[in-house]
C-alpha positions in Angstrom: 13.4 -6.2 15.8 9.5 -4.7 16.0 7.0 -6.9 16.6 5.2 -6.9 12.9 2.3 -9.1 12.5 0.5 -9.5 8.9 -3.2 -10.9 8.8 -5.5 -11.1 6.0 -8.9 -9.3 5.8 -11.7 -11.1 5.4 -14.1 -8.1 4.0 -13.9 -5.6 1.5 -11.5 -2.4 1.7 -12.0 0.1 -1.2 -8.8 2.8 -2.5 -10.0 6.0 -3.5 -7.8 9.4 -4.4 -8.5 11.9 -6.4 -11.8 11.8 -6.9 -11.7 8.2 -7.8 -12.0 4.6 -6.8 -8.7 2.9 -7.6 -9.3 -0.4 -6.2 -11.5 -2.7 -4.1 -10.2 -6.3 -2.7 -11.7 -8.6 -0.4 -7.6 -10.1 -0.3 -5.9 -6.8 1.4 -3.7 -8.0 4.1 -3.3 -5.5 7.5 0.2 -5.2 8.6 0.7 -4.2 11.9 4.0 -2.8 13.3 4.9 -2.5 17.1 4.8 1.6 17.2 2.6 2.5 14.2 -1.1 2.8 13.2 -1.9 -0.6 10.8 -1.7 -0.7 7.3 -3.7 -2.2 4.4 -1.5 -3.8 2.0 -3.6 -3.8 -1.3 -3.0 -7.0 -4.0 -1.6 -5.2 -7.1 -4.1 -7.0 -9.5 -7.0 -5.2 -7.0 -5.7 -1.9 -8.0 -5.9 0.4 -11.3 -2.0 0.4 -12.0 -3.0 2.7 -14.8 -3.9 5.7 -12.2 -0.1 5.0 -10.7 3.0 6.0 -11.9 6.5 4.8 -10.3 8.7 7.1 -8.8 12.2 7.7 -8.3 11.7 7.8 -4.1 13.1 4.4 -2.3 13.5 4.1 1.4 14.8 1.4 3.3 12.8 -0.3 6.5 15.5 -2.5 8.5 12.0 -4.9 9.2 10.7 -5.1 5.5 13.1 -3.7 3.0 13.5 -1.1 0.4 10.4 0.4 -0.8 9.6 1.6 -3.9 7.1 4.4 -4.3 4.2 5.3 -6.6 2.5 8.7 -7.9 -1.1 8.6 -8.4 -2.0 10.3 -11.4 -5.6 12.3 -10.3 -7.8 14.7 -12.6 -7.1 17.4 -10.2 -2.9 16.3 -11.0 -0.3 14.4 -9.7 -0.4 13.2 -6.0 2.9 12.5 -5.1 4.7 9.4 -3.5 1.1 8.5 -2.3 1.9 4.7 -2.3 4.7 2.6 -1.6 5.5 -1.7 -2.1 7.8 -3.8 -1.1 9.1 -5.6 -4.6 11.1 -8.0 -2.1 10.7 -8.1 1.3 13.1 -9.2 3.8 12.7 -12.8 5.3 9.1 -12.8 7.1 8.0 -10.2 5.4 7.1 -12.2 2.2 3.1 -11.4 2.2 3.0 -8.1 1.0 5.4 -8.8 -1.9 3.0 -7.9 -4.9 0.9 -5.4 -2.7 0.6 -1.9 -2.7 0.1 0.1 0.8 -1.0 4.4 0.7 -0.5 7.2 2.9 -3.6 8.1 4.7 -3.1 11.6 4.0 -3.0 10.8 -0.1 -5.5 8.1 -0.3 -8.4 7.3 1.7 -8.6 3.6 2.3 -12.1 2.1 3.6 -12.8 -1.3 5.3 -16.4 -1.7 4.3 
C-alpha cells in the first residue's frame, strides 16, 4: 500500500476558478501520497456547492476509494471534472469523507 498521510492545515487556503473565489477554509486537510504532489482536501460546507455540478466520471483509487467528480460551473462555461471527493473512503482514509479536492490545472488553490 502507499504511504498516505493526512494532516490538517492550520491557516487559510482559498479555491478560485473561473474568475471566482469558490471557497476559503482555515479546516482544509493536506493529503499526502507516497509518489504524488500533496493535495488540499477542502471541507464541503467551505465551498460554494452552487458553482459545482456532479458528474457522471468515477474512478477508483485502491488506497482511498471511488471518487466521484464535480464540474465547476464558470462565467466563461463549464470547467470540466475539475474536482473530485471521496463520498466513502476506504478504511484510514475516513478524513476527507465530506471534502472536496481540485486539479491544479482547473482550480488554483492558495495556502495564504
Amino acid at each position: 500500500m502507499a504511504k498516505i498521510t493526512i494532516e490538517p492545515v492550520t491557516h487559510s487556503v482559498v479555491v478560485r476558478a473561473g474568475g471566482a473565489i469558490l471557497g476559503e477554509t482555515r479546516n482544509a486537510l493536506r493529503l499526502t501520497e507516497e509518489g504524488y504532489d500533496p493535495v488540499f482536501y477542502i471541507p464541503r460546507e467551505d465551498i460554494g456547492m452552487e458553482f459545482l455540478d456532479p458528474s457522471e466520471t468515477r474512478t477508483t483509487c485502491p488506497h482511498k476509494g471511488e471518487a466521484t467528480y464535480f464540474h465547476i460551473a464558470a462565467k466563461s462555461g463549464q470547467i470540466t471534472d475539475a474536482a473530485w471527493s471521496y463520498e466513502e473512503p476506504i478504511d484510514g482514509m475516513e478524513a476527507i469523507r465530506g471534502h472536496l479536492a481540485f486539479f491544479p490545472d482547473k482550480a488554483a488553490v492558495e495556502e495564504l
